[in-house]
N, C-alpha and C positions, 0 to 999 in steps of 0.2 A: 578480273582476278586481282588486279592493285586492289581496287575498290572494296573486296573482300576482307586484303590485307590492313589496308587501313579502318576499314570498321575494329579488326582486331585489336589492332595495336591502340584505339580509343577503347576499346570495352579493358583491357589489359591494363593500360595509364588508369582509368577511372576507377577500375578496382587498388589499384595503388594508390592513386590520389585521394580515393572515397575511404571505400569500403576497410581498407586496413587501418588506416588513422583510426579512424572508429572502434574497431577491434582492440589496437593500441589502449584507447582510452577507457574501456569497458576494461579491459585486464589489470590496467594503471590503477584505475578507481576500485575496484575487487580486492587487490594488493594491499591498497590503503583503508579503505573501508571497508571491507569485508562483502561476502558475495552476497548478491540479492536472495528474498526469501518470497519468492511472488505469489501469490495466491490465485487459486484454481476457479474454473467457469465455476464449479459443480458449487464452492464454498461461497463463490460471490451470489449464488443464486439463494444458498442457506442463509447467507447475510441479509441480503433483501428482504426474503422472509422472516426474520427476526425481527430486523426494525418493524414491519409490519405489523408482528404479533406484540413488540413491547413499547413503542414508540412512533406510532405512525404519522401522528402530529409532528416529526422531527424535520426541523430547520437548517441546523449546524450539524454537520459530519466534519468529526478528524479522522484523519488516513494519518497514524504516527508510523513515520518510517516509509514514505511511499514509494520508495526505490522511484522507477522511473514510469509510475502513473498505474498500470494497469488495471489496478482493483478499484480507483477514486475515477478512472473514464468508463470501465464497465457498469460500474453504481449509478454513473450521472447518468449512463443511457436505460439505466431501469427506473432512477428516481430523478428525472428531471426537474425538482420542485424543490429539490434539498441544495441546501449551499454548500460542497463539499471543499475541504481545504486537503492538501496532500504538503505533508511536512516530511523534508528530509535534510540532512547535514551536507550531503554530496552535489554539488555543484553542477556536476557533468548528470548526475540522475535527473536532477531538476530541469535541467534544459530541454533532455529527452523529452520527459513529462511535459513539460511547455510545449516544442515541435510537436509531439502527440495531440496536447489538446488542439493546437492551432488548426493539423489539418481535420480532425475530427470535429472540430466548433462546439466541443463540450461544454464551456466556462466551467471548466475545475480550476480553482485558484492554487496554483502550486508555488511553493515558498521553499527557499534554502533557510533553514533555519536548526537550531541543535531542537530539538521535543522537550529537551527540561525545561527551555528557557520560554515556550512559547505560551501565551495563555491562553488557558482551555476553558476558562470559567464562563463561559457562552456557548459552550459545543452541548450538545442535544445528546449526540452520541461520538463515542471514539471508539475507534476501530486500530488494532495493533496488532503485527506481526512480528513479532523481534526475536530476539537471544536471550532465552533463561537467563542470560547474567545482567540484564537490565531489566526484569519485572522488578526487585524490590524497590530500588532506586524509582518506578514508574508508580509501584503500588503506591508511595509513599505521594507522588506527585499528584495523584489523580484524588487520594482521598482528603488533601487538603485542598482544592482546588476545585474539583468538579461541584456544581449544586445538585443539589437534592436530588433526584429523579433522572440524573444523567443514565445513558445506557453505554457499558462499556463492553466492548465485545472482542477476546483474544483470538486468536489464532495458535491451536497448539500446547505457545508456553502458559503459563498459568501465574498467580500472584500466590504469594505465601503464604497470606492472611486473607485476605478477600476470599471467602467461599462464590464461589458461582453457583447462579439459582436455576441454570438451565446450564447442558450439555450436548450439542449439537454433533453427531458423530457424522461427516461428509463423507469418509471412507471405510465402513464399517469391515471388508475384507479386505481390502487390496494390498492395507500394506504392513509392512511388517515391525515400524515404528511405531509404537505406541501414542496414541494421541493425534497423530499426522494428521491435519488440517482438521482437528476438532475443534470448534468454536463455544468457548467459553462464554455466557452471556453473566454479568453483572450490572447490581443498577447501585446508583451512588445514596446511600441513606441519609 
C-alpha cells in the first residue's frame, strides 16, 4: 500500500515538475506570439502531391512559420531526399521542433529566426501558413527574392497580387470557413 502511495505522489510531483511547466510555456508563448496554426495529415499529404506534380526535382523546402515542426517532420518522412528547413521567431517552438526531430532522427533543420530576415533565394519551394496580415509584407519578400521557378505554396491565407495557378481544396465540406486548409500553389516568374 505505501508502495502505491509513493508511485503516486512521483506520477503527482512529475506532472508538476514536467507536465505543467510545459503547459506554462505553451500558453506564455501563445500570449506573446500568437497561437499555432498547424497543418493537417490530409493537407500535408496534398502538399506532397503538389511538389510532385510541380517540383519534383525539389531540394530546398522552407516551412515559414513552423510553429513547433509538425508539417516539416511529416514531409521529411514522405520526402526524405528534400532538405527541409522549418523557420520560426519563437524560441520555445523551436526547441520543441528540435526535441521532435531528435527523437524522430528526421534531419529537418529548424532555426529560430524572424522569415523577413531569412534568405530564401536557394529554396526550391516555400510553404506557409500564416495570418492574412502578413501575406503582403511576405508577397513583397518572396517576389524580390525567390528565383525563377521557385514553388510557393499557402495554406488558406492568400497574396494580394500574386494570382495562384492551382487551387488545392483539402476540405471541400467539412468546414464552414472559407478557404480552411486550401492550398494555394504559385510559381515565382
Amino acid at each position: 500500500m505505501i508502495f502505491l502511495i509513493y508511485i503516486l505522489l512521483v506520477l503527482i510531483l512529475g506532472f508538476f515538475v514536467v507536465v505543467l511547466p510545459l503547459f506554462l510555456v505553451f500558453a506564455l508563448d501563445s500570449l506573446i506570439r500568437g497561437h499555432d496554426l498547424p497543418t493537417s495529415r490530409r493537407a500535408t499529404r496534398a502538399l506532397a502531391a503538389i511538389l510532385q506534380k510541380y517540383k519534383p526535382d525539389a531540394k530546398i523546402f522552407y516551412d515559414l512559420g513552423c510553429a513547433r515542426g509538425a508539417l516539416s517532420l511529416r514531409l521529411k518522412k514522405i520526402l526524405p531526399r528534400v532538405d527541409i528547413y522549418g523557420i520560426d521567431n519563437s524560441a520555445a517552438r523551436i526547441f520543441f521542433a528540435n526535441l521532435k526531430n531528435k527523437i524522430l532522427r528526421r534531419k529537418v533543420n529548424f532555426q529560430k529566426q524572424d522569415i523577413f530576415k531569412t534568405d530564401l533565394s536557394n529554396a526550391d519551394v516555400v510553404y506557409t501558413y500564416l495570418w492574412y496580415d502578413l501575406m503582403p509584407m511576405l508577397e513583397k519578400k518572396l517576389q524580390k527574392e525567390l528565383k525563377q521557378g521557385t514553388v510557393v505554396i499557402t495554406n488558406t491565407s492568400h497574396f494580394q497580387d500574386w494570382q495562384p495557378i492551382e487551387k488545392v481544396v483539402t476540405y471541400p465540406k467539412v468546414s464552414k470557413t472559407p478557404d480552411f486548409e486550401t492550398l494555394l500553389v504559385y510559381i515565382k516568374k
